[in-house]
Every structure is written in C-alpha cells, then in structure tokens.
N, C-alpha and C positions, 0 to 999 in steps of 0.2 A: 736860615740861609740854605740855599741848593748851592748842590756841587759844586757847578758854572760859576756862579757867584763867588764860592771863595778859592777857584782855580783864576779867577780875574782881577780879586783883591790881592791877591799873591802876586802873579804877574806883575801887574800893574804898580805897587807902592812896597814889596817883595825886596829882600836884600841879592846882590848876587848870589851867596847861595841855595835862597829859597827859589828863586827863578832857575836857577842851572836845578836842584834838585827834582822837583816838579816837574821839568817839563825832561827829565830821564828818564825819572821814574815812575810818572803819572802817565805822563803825555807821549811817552816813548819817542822821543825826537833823537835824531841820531846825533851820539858824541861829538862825532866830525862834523858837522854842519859849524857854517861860521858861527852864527847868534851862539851854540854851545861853544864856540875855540876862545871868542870872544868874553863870556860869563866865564869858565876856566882860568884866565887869564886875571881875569879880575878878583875872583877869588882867590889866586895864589899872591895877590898884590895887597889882601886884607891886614889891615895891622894886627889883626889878632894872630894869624898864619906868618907872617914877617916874625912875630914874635917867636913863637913857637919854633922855625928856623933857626932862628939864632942862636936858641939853644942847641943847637943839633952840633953833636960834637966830630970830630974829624974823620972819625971811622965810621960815623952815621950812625952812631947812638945818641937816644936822645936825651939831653939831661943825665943823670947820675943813677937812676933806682932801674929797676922794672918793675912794678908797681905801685901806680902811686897817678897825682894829676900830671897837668902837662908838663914837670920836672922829671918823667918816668916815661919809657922807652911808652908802653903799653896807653899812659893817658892821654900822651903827645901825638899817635898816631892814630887812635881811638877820633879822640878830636878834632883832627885832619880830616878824615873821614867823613866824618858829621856835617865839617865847613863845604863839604863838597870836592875835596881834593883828591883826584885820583891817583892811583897807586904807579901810573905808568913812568911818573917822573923820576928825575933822576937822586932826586933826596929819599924818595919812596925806597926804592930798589938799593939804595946805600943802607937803609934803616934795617931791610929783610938781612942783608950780609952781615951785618952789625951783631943782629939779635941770632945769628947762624953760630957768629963767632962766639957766643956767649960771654965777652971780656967787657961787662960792664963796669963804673966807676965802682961800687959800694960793695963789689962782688967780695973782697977781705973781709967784711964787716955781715955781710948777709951773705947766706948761699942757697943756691933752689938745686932743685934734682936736675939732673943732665939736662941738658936741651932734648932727649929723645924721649924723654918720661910729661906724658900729659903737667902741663901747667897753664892755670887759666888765662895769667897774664902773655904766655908768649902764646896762646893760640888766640885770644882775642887779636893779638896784634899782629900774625899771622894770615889771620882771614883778612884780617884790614887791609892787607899788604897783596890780599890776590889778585890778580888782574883777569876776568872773567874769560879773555881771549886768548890767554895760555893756559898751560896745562898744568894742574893742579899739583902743587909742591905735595909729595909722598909723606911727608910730616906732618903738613894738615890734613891730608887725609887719613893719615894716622889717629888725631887727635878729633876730629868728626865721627872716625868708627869707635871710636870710643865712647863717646857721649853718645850716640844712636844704641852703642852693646846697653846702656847705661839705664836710657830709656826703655829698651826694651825689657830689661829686669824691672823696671820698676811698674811695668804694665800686669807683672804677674805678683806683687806687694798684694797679699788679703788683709795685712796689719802694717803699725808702725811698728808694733815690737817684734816684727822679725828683723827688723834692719836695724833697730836703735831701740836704746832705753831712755825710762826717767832719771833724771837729774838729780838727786835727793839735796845736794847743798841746798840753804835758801837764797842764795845770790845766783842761780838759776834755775829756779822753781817754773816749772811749767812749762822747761827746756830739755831737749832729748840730748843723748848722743848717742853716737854711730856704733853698733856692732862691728867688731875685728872681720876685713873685709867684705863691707855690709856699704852701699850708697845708693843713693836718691836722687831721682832728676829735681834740679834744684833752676832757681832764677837767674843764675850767673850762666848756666850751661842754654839757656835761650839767646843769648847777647854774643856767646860762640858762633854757637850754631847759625843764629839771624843776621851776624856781621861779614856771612860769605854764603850764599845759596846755593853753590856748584853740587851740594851733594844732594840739592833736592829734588827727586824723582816722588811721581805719585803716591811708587810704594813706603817708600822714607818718609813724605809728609804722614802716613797714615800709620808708621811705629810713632810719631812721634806724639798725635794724635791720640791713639789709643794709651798712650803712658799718661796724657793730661787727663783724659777721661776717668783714670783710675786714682789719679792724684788728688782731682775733683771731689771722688767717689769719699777719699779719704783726709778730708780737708772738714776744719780747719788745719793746716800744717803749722805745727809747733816749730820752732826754731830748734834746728837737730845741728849739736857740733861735732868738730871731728876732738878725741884727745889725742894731745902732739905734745910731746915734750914737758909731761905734766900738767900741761893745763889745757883747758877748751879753748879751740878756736873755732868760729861760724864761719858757713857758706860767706862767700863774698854779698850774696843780695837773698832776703828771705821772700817770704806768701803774705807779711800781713797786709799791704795794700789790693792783694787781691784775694783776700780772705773774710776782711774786714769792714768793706766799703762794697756799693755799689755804684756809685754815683761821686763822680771825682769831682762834683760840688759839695762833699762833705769831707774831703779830705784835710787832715791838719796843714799846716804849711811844712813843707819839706818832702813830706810823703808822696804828693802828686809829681817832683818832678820824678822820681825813682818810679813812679806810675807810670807816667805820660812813655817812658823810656825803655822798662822791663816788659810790661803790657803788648807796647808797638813789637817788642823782640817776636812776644810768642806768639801774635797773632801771624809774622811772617812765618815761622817754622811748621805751623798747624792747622788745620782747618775747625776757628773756632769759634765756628757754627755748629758744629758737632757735640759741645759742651756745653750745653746752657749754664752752667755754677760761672763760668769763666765769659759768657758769652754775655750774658746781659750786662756785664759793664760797659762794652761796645753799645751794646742796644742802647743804653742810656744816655751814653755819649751821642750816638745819632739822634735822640729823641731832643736835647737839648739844641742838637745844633739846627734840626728842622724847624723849633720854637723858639727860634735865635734867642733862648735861654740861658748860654753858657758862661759866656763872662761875666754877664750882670750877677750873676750867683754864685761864683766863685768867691769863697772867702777872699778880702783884703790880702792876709797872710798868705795865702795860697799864690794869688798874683803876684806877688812880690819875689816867692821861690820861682816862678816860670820866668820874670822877669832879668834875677841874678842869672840863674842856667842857662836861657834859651833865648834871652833876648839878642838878637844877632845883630841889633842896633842897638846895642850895648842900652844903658837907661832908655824909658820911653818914653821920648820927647812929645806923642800926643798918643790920641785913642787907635788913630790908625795905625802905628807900629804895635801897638798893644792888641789890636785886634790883628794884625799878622800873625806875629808869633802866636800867638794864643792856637789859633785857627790850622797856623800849619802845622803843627804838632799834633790836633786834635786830624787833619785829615788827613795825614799817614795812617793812621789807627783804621778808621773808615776804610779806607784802602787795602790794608793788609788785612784788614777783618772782611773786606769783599761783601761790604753795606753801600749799596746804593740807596744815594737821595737827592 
C-alpha cells in the first residue's frame, strides 16, 4: 500500500479517533476547525472514555493507584491520550491538580518520593497533561532535564560494567543490576520524553540520538535492575523486542504490542535513521507495507495481541477494521521514523 492509500482507508472506515488523530498529526489540520470540534466531541462521547470518567474521582484523581491500567492516575490519562483526548478539558486540568496534590487513594498502603523527585508515573502523566499552547509546567521540565542529563551519560557508557553488574542468582541469570548511582537510558524514558515534545530542539533531538547510537553500539541490552529494598526491581519496559527481532512479523504474540508502542516512542524523540541496529526494523516495516505484506504474515497470535490493545472498534467485526488498526499503528512509525512511501 502507498501512503495515500492508507491515509484514505483511515479516513474513510477510521474510528473517531483514528480520523481526529491523522488528520493532527499527519495532516496538520487545525484543532479549531469544525470537522476537528466535531471528531473531539465524538471522542470524549466514546464508551471507552465515558468509562474511564467515571472513574475519576472528585478531586480528579483517577481511580485509586498511580501506576497501574486505567484504575491508576498514570494509565487512565496515558489512555485518554491515545483516544485522542486533549488535555485542554476541564477533567484534564482537574487530573494535573489532583496529581499536584499528591493525596491519592492507596497513598497509606504505598508511598512514592515526593512529587518533586523524578517518578516515571507522574511524568508520564504529566507530559500527557501539557497542552502545547501553554507554558510548560517547571516540574516537567524538570523531569525532561533529567532524562536528557540521563541520556547524555549514557552516550559516554564504553561498558555495561561501568553502570551495572551480573546477577549471580540463577533466578536471574543473564540479568544485570545498577551500580550505586549508576543509570541507563532505558524504554520507559522514550514513552516520557515522546508523550510531550515541547522540549525538543534540533540540539535535544541529537543528545538523544547520539545515546541510542551508543546503546546500539552496546546492544544486545540485558535486562539491568535497580536493588530496592532487598530485592530487584526492572526498568518498567526493556530492549528485547528491539534487540531480538527484526521484523515485527516474527514477533511472539504480546511482544509486538509493547513494539508497535515503545518503537513509535523513540522514533519520535530521535532521528532513527541515524542508527541502522534500531533503524532497520522501520525499514522492514516499510518494506512490508510497500508489498502489502504485513498483515497476511503476522502470526494469528500476534493479531490477536493488536486486536485486545489497539482495536479502537473494540473486536473485529470484518477485515476492514482489522486492516485499520493494523495499518494505523504501523503508520505512525513510518511517520515518526520520516520513511516515505
């Protein structure tokens, strides 16, 4: 398929928020226009998003946790996000004060470091919560210079064992953990950084850039944890889907969606063309979609994981919602990877 093609199969047979998404951030049509007030509208009317509201509690927390699915402050507005819903609303901006306030429900039961100490959950949800026309809340830019300092350390990594060791248990053999203030740009810090762009300048894309080059350099990446409290805990998302795989037509079922999703992150943060280890799974994925290859070759299992996550018409009632979702996921990637076809 060309571009055209599956910018008109989207359109065309597209859920609202595949059409409101597309035509933002493909097509650059402006917010304000009715056709977008309209699709807006329609997507805040979605049962999925209806649902997700309802849980939103009175102080505009969402749900009970701060990390976790849509029952957590962090996957409730992650989610929102994704449906297409912008942050200007008035649930939105109740949700930012909420997570300000830091008085969530389970907060007696779990505790995280301050509000002012990096946490991945409340900057993911953070960035989710910017609205690109104001001025950038000093907390997440706090929490951006961080992961950027982050990156920048790890562009000068010649080993893994200067930042971490092996593992000797056998119940994590083949696993590292962190040296005593020692970190690594990791997959969860693409899904930050890629969930709010404000801080990205030429020179920013190119720290960020040169730390994947050198990650690349030093890849395969092992699974590195932090020890906390007597035991290991891992990064929130590892390397092996882009370690392991070149072709997200060989991927196990489950792994492609955490693909399709950590993947699209870092192509937005990076120029990754620059990186051929990282770059040819895009090339692959274009090469597929050029030889309208791609779904027919997808393992069964595979479909199935895309179908639970990303089907935004929930089961799929024929080939053509199957071939939407499939397609608009795969040309995001295209897109933030800057492959024309």
């Amino acid at each position: 398929m060309k571009k055209q093609e599956i910018i008109d199969l989207i359109l065309e047979n597209g859920s609202s928020t595949q059409k409101y998404i597309i035509n933002r951030d493909i097509l650059s049509v402006d917010k304000n226009s009715p056709n977008m007030l309209d699709l807006q509208e329609q997507i805040i009317n979605l049962k999925e998003v209806r649902k997700i509201l309802k849980n939103q509690n009175n102080d505009g927390w969402f749900g009970i946790y701060l990390h976790g699915g849509t029952d957590a402050m962090d996957g409730a507005v992650s989610r929102l996000k994704s449906l297409g819903v912008e942050p200007h609303h008035d649930f939105m901006r109740k949700a930012k004060k909420a997570l300000y306030a830091d008085e969530y429900p389970t907060k007696a039961r779990r505790s995280y470091p301050p509000v002012e100490v990096y946490n991945f959950s409340r900057a993911v949800t953070l960035a989710n919560l910017h609205i690109d026309s104001e001025e950038t809340d000093k907390l997440l830019v706090k929490f951006q210079n961080h992961l950027i300092d982050k990156f920048k350390r790890g562009s000068y990594v010649e080993s893994l064992d200067e930042v971490s060791r092996e593992i000797q248990q056998a119940k994590y053999l083949g696993s590292r953990a962190y040296l005593p203030d020692k970190d690594f740009p990791w997959a969860c810090d693409f899904i930050v950084l890629g969930s709010s762009l404000n801080w990205k300048t030429p020179q920013m894309k190119n720290i960020i850039t040169t730390a994947m080059e050198n990650v690349a350099r030093l890849a395969p990446i092992p699974v590195i944890f932090y020890y906390f409290n007597n035991h290991y805990v891992a990064p929130i998302c590892g390397y092996s889907e882009f370690d392991n795989f070149d072709d997200c037509c060989e991927f196990p079922k489950g792994t492609i969606v955490f693909w399709l999703r950590n993947y699209n992150y870092l192509c937005k943060i990076c120029d990754i063309k620059q990186i051929p280890y990282y770059f040819r799974q895009a090339e692959k994925l274009a090469e597929r979609i050029k030889e309208d290859s791609l779904i027919n070759n997808l393992p069964g299992d595979a479909l199935k994981a895309i179908e639970a996550t990303y089907g935004f018409s929930g089961k799929w009632k024929n080939e053509i919602q199957k071939n939407v979702d499939v397609y608009y996921m795969a040309f995001q990637i295209l897109h933030n990877a800057n492959i024309d076809f």
